[in-house]
C-alpha positions in Angstrom: 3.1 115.2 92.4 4.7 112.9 94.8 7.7 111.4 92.3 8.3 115.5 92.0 8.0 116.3 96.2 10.5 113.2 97.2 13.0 114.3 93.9 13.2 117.7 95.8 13.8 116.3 99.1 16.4 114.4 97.8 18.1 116.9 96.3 17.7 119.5 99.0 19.1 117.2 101.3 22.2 116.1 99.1 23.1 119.7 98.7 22.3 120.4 102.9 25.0 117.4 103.1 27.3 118.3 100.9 27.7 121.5 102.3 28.0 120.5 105.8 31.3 118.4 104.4 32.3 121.2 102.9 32.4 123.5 106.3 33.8 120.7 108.3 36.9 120.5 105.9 37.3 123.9 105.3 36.0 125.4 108.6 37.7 127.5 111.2 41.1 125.8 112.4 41.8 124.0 108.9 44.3 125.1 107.1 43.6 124.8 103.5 46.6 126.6 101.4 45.8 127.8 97.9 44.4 125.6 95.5 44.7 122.5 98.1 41.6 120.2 97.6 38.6 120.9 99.8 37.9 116.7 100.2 39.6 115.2 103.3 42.2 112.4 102.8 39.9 108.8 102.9 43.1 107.8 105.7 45.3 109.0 107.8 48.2 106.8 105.9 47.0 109.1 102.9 47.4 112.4 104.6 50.7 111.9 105.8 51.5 110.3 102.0 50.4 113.6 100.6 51.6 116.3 102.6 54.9 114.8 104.0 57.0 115.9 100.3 56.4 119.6 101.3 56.5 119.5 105.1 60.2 117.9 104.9 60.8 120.8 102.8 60.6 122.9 105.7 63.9 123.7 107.3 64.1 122.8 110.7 61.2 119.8 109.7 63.5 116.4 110.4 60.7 114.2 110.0 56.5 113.4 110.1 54.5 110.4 110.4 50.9 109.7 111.6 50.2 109.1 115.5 47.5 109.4 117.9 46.3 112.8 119.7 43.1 112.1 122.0 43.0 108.4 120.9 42.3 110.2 117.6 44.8 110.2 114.1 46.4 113.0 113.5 50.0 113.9 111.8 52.8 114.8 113.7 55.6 116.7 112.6 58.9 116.6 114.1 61.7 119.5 114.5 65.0 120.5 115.6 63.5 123.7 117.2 59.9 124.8 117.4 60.5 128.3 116.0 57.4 131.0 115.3 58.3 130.9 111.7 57.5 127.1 111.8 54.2 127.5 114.5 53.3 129.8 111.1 54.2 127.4 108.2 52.6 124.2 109.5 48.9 124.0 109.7 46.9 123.1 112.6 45.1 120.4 110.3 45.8 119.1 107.0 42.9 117.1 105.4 40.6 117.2 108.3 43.1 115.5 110.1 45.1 117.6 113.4 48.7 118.7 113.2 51.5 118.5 116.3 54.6 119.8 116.3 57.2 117.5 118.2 60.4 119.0 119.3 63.2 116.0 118.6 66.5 118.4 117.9 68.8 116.9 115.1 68.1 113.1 114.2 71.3 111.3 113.8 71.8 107.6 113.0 73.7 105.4 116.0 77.3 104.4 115.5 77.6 100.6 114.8 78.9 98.9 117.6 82.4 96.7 116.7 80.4 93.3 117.9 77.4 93.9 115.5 79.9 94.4 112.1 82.1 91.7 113.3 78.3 89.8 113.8 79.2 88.8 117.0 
């Protein structure tokens, strides 16, 4: 009788856990788009790694990378303009992690100066 009470505690709790995970990953303010796993990335580094193929794909997206928001990780995403149609495209949190939008404009790479290519 007791072998059978604690195997039903156990499993009642393991399935109160899991879905607590499961409402904190998939809860109001996440984003999750069709089909996108319900599991949050293990890092940061991993997040950023998955999501920054289809984020660059965005017109208007000229970059992403992981930062800090509240001392906390999160993904930023940097544009040319913050337009409406990208406030709709990019989620507020992608794998449990949050999402900025950073307003750079266009990224363009310096001019060499004639000292550096003559190695002056």
């Amino acid at each position: 009788m007791a072998l059978r009470t604690f195997s039903f505690i156990l499993a009642a709790t393991a399935v109160i856990f899991l879905a607590g995970a499961a409402s904190i990953t998939a809860g109001p303010g996440s984003s999750s788009s069709p089909g996108e796993k319900l599991v949050a990335a293990k890092t940061i580094e991993e997040a950023v790694i998955r999501h920054a193929p289809d984020l660059m794909a965005l017109p208007g997206v000229v970059g992403v990378a992981q930062g800090q928001c509240d001392k906390l990780p999160c993904l930023r995403v940097y544009v040319i303009e913050k337009t409406p149609e990208l406030e709709q495209k990019i989620p507020s949190r992608l794998d449990g992690f949050p999402v900025v939008i950073d307003i750079t404009g266009k990224i363009r790479a310096l001019p060499e100066k004639s000292e550096e290519r003559q190695g002056r």
